[in-house]
N, C-alpha and C positions, 0 to 999 in steps of 0.2 A: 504494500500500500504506500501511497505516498503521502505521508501526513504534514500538515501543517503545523509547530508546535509554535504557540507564541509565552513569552516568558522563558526562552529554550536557556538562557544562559544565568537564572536565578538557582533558588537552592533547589528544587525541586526537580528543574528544568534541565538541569548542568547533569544530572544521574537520572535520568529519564531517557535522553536522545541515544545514550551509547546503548540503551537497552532497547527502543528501537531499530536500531542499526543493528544492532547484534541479532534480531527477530528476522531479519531481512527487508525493514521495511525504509524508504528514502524518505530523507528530514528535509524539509525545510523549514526555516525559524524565522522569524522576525524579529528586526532589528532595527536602532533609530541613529544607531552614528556608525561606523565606520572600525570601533573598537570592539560594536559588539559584533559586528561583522568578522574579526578577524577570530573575536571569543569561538564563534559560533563553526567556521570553519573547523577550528582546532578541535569540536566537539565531533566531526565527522558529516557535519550537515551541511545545508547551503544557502546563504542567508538571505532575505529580500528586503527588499526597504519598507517599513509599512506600523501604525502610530497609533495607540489608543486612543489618541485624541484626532484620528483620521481616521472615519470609519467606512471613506472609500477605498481606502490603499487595504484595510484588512479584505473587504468584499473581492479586492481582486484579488489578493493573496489567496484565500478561502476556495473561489473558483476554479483555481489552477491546481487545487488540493486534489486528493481522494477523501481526505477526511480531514479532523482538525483537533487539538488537545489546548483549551486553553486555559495557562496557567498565568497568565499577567494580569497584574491589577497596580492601581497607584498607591501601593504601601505609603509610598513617600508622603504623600500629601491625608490619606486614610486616617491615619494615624497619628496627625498633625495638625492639619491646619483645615482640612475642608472634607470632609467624607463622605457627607452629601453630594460634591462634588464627583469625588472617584466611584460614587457609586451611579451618579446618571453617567460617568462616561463610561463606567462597563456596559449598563442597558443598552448604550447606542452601538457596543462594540458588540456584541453579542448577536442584536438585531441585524448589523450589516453581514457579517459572520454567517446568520440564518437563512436571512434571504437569498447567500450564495449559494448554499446545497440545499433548500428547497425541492422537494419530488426527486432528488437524486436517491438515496435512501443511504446516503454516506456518512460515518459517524462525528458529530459533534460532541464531544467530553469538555463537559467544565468545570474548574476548580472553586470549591469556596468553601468557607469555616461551619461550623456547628449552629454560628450566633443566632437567633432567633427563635430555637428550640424549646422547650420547655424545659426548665432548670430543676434540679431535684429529683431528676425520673430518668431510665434509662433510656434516653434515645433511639431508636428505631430508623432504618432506611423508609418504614412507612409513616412516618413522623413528619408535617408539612410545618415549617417554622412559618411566622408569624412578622412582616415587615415591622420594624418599629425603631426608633428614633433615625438620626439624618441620613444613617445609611442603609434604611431599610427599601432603597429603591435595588438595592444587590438582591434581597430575595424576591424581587420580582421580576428582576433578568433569570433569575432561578429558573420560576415559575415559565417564564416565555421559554426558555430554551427546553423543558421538559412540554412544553405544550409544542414543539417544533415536530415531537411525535407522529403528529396527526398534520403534517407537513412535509411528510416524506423525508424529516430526518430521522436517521438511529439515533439521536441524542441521549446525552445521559450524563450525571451532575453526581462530582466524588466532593465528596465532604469530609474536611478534615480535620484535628482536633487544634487545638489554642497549639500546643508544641508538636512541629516534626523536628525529632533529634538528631541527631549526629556529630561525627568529629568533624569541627567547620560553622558549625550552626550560626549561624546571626538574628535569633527569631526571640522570643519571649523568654527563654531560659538565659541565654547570655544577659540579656537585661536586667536581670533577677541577680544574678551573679555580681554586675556591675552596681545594682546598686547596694547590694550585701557587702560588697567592697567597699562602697564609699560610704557608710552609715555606718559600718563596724559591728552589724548583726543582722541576718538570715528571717526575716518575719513571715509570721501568717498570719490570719487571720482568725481568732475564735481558737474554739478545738483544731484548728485547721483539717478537720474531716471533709471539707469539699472535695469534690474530686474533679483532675484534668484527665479526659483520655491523653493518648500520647501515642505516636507510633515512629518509626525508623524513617528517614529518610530515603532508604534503598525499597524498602518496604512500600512506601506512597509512590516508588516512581514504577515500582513491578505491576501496581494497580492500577495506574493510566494507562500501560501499555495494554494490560487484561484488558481493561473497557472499552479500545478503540477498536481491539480487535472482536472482541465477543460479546459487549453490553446488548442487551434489548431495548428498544426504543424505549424513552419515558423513564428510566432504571436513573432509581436513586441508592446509590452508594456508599458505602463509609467505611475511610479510608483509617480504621482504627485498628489498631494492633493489642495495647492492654484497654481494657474499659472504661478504667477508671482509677488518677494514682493519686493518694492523697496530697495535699499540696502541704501539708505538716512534715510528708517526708519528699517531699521534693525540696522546701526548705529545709531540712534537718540534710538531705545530701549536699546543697548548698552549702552549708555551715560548715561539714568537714572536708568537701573541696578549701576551703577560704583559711579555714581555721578561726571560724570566729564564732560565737553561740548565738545558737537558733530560739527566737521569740515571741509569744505569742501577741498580738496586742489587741485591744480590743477597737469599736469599728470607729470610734475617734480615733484613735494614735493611730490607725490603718489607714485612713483616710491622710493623714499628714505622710505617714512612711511614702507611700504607697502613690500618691498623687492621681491622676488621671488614669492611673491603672488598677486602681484596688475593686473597681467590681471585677474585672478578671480575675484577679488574686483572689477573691471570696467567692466570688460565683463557681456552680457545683453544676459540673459541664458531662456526666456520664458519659456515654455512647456504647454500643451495640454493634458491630458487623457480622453479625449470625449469617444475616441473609443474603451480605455481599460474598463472603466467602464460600459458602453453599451454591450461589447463581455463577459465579467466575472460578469457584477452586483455589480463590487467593490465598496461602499460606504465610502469614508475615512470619519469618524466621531470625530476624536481626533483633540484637539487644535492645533490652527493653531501656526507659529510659532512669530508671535508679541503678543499672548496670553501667549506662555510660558514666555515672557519676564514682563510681566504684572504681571505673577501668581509666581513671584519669583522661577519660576524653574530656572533658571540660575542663580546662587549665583554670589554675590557681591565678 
């Protein structure tokens, strides 16, 4: 097949393409300068010029496809300064993306987080989250792309937990780390009994390549490996990565710790892949994530 990946040279995307190529299938990635062009080569693929925030240049990418994986989003700005934003310019990316394989019946795979799920309960792939606050226009590109179904696309939508780990990671556990470093102690939240799913990095990128070759139109997926780790001993691995003592504090002083990030930090995110792994045969086999904290993957 020849697939479309966009996001090819992120964390996801950089251990994904060699596994389609290794599959026999041909990469092409998009790209916006000329760096990630040369990234993207060195991955085995071949790059085309084409912009989230230009949802004609994806449409013709898309077109030229046999099918498509996408994993780009505007972290940068999501997670900063406008997320309302990066989430209408997913919709429109998504929409142009759709319109290209239309009545072909070629696969569409899209990436995106747990968030809007119900909290407290285990997760399910037959679980529909709930759009809400600025960037709750993302699960409604969700929602369009799995309606793409009944569009003659094979669409199909992997969901994946707050941490994908690994040696290398730049995602929510480094942060956690950085800031355990700079405050001089490891926090949670409460009993810290919330729970993060969590899965391996090699592990989410073995699952894109399952969905684009074998997903059923309309398939909601989830790209989880343990269900559920508490976050008391994700901090408490933190603590004896750093060497410094692990905290509890209550939801004021969590609130200061914690800043803009403490409903992640408290919030109790379950998930479930019973039914991805049974539909695909997905077997995550890669260390779980309080093993990488054991096995010094996550530097001091």
């Amino acid at each position: 097949m020849h697939v479309l990946v966009t996001g090819a040279t992120g964390w996801i995307g950089s251990a994904l393409v060699p596994r389609l190529i290794a599959a026999g299938h041909q990469v092409t990635a998009t790209t916006r300068s000329d760096t990630a062009a040369d990234a993207v080569r060195a991955l085995g693929a071949q790059p085309v010029r084409a912009d989230l925030e230009d949802p004609d240049s994806l449409r013709r990418a898309a077109e030229a496809s046999g099918g498509v994986i996408h994993l780009a989003y505007r972290h940068d700005v999501a997670f900063t300064t406008d997320p309302a934003g990066a989430a209408e310019t997913e919709y429109k990316a998504v929409t142009a993306m759709g319109e290209a394989l239309a009545g072909t019946q070629r696969p569409f795979v899209m990436a995106v987080g747990l968030a809007g799920l119900p909290e407290g309960e285990v997760a399910t792939e037959t679980d529909r989250a709930v759009p809400n606050g600025p960037a709750g226009k993302r699960i409604e590109a969700v929602e369009h792309v799995l309606g793409l179904a009944e569009h003659g696309v094979r669409s199909s939508v992997v969901r994946l937990p707050p941490t994908v780990h690994g040696t290398g990671d730049t995602g929510f556990v480094p942060q956690l780390i950085s800031l355990a470093r700079r405050t001089g102690r490891s926090a949670y939240v409460g009993t810290g009994d919330n729970r993060w799913p969590a899965v391996h990095r090699d592990d989410a990128a073995t699952l894109f390549r399952l969905a684009v070759e074998e997903a059923t139109a309309g398939t909601v997926l989830h790209g989880v490996a343990e269900e559920g780790v508490a976050f008391r001993d994700i901090a408490e691995g933190i603590a004896t990565v750093l060497g410094v003592p692990a905290r509890s504090l209550d939801a004021d002083a969590a609130s200061d710790h914690f800043g803009g990030f403490v409903r992640l930090a408290g919030g109790d995110f379950p998930a479930s892949s019973t039914l991805t792994r049974e539909r695909l045969g997905w077997a995550p086999s890669e260390p779980g994530l309080l093993a990488e904290f054991a096995a010094g993957n996550y530097p001091s």
